[in-house]
C-alpha positions in Angstrom: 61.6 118.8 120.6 63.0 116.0 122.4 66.3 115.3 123.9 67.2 112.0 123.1 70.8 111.8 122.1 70.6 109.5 118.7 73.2 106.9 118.5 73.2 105.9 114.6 74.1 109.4 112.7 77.2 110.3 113.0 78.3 113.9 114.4 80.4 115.9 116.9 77.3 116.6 118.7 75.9 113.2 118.1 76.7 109.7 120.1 78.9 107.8 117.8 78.4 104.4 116.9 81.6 102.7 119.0 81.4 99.5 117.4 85.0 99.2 115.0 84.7 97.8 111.7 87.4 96.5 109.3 87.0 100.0 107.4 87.9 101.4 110.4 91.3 99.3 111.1 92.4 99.4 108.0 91.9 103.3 108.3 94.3 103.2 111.5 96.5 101.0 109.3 96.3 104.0 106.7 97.1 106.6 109.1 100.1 105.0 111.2 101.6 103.9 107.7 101.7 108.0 106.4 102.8 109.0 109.9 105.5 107.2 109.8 106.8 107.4 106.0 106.7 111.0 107.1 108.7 110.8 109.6 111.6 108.8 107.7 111.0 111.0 104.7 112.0 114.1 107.3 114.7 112.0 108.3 115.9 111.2 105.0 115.4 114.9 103.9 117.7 115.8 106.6 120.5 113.7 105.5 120.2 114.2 101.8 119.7 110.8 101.4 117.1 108.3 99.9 115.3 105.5 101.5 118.0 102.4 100.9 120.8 104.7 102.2 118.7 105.2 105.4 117.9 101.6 105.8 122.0 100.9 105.3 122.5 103.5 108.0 120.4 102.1 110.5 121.9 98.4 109.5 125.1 99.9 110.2 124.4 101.7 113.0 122.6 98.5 114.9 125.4 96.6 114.0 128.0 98.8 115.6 125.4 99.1 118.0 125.8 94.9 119.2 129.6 94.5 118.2 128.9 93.5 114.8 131.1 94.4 112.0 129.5 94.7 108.7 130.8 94.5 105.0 129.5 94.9 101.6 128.1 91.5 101.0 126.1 91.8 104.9 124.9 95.1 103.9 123.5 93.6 100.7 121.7 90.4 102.2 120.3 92.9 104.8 118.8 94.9 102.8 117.9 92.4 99.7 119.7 94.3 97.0 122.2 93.4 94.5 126.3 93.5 95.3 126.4 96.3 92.3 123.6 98.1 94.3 125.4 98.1 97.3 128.5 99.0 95.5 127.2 102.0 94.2 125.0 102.8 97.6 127.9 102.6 99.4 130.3 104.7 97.3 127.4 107.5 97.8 127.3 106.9 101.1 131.1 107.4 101.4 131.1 110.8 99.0 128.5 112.3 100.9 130.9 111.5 104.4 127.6 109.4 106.0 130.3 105.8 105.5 134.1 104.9 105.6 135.4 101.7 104.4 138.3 99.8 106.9 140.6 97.2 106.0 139.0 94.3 107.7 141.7 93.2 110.5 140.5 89.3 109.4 140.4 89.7 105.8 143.0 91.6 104.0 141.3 92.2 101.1 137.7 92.6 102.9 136.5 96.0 103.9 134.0 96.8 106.9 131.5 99.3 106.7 130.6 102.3 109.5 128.7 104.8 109.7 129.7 108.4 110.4 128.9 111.9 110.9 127.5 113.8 113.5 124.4 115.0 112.1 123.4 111.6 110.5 123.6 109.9 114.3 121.1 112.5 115.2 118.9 111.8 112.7 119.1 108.4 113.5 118.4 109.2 117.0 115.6 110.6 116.9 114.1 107.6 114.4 115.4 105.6 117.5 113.5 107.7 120.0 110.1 107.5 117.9 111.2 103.5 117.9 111.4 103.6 121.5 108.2 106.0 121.8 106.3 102.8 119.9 107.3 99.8 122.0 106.4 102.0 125.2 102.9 102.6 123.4 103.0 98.7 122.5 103.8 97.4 125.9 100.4 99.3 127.4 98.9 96.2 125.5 97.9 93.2 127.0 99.8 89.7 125.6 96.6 88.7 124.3 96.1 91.6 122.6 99.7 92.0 121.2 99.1 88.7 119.9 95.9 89.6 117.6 97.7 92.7 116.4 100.7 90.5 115.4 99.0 88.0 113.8 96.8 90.5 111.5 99.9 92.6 111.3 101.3 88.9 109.7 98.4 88.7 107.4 98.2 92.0 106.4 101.7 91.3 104.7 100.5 87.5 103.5 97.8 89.6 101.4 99.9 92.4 99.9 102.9 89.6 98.9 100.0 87.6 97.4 98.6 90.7 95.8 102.3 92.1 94.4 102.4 88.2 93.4 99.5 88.3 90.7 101.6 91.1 89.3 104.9 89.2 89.2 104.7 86.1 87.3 108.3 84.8 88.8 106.6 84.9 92.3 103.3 83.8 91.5 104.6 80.1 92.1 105.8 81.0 95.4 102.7 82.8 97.0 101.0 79.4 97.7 
């Protein structure tokens, strides 16, 4: 019997091969991706509300946040969705007491958009604090390495437009 420690199988009582591969990025990839959707599905869960509406809350919110006022037609460009969608997102939004509408002091038929409710701020809060959590994990990161991340980040999202592009004849032409 020996004692050598073998380096190629794989095992909890085995030395592991250190060496990453693309299988294992992409696995990373995998698992950050889930973690997160999880955590905005809890947060959505907790508000009763679906993904866009979150999205519209957080544009609202970081827009109140910098002194920004925001209106239908903002909240629609922000969040690449039709005026009719954001009509209808916005009178849910408004029902469920998450938005009010106010006269917009420059515009007196303009409306401006904010977000409300106590329980929905905390929800977003504590999106904002995992936010927070990442950057602090982002800035242990060297510039060099923030760099490589960004630019496969970057081309992880070239190659799923490209791939959603083959699917969708009207962006096909603009994948090149």
């Amino acid at each position: 019997m020996t004692s050598e420690v073998t380096t190629s199988a794989a095992g909890f009582w085995y030395g592991e091969d250190s060496r990453v591969d693309a299988v294992d990025v992409l696995n990373a990839l995998r698992r950050y991706r889930t973690a997160e959707s999880a955590a905005q599905r809890r947060a959505r869960e907790a508000l009763g509300i679906g993904e866009n509406a979150l999205l519209a809350l957080r544009v609202l919110l970081d827009a109140e946040e910098a002194g920004r006022t925001v209106n239908g037609k903002d909240l629609a460009e922000q969040l690449e969705i039709t005026a009719a969608s954001t009509s209808a997102l916005v009178d849910r939004l408004v029902r469920s007491g998450h938005v009010e509408r106010h006269p917009d002091p420059n515009d007196r038929r303009g409306v401006i958009l904010t977000a409300s409710g106590g329980s929905m701020r905390q929800v977003l809060q504590v999106l904002d604090q995992l936010d927070s959590r990442a950057i602090e994990a982002a800035e242990h990161l060297s510039s060099e390495e923030m760099a490589v991340i960004v630019s496969f980040l970057d081309e992880m999202v070239r190659v799923v437009d490209d791939v959603d592009a083959v699917g969708d004849p009207a962006r096909a032409g603009r994948s090149a």
